[in-house]
N, C-alpha and C positions, 0 to 999 in steps of 0.2 A: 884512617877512620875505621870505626873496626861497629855495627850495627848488628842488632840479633832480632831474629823474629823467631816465635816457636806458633803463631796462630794458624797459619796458613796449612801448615805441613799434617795430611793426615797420615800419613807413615811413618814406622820409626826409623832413626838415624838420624844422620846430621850430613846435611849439604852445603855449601860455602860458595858462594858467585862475585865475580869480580866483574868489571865492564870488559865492553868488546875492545880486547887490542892492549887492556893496559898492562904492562910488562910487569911494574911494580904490584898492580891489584892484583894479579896472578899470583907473584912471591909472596905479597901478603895474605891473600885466601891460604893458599897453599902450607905455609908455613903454621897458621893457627888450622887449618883443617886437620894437621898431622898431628900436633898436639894435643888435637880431640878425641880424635883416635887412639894415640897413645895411652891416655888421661883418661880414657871414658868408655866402656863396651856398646861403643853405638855400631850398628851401621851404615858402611861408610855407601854415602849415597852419590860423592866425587864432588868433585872441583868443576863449577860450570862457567864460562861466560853469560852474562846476561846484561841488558837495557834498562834494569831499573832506575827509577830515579837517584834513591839516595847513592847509588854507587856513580850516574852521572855526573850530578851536582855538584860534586867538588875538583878542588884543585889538590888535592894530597892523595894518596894510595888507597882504598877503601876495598873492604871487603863486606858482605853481609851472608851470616850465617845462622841455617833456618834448621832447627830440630826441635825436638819434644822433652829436653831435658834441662834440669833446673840449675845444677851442680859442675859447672864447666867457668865457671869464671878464671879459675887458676890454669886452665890448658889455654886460654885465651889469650891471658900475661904471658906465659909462656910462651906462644907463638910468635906474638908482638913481640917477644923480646929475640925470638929467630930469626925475625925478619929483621930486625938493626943487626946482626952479627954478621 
């Protein structure tokens, strides 16, 4: 599960958080956080653990990634698609 929020963030770049402990949330942040980077001159604000809900919630790998830009859908696919390789 792959969630975006750009409201919260008053700074620029792009952060990616996963839940506390999950191995695959981690690959999956990680993999679409590189992407962005790659893909997009943000900066990079890292890879965090965090408690939030929607990354609680489920039973599948989830990541939620929070920046101020509009035009990152395709490093998103892309990273999704790093994390199944």
């Amino acid at each position: 599960m792959c969630s975006i929020s750009g409201g919260a963030l008053k700074t620029h770049g792009t952060e990616t958080y996963y839940f506390y402990g999950s191995t695959n949330g981690k690959r999956l942040a990680e993999a679409i956080h590189n992407q962005l980077l790659d893909f997009l001159p943000l900066l990079d604000r890292k890879v965090k653990e965090a408690g939030f809900t929607v990354l609680a919630n489920t039973d599948m790998s989830a990541a939620l990634l929070k920046q101020r830009q509009d035009d990152f859908a395709k490093a998103i696919a892309l990273g999704i698609s790093d994390y199944f390789i």
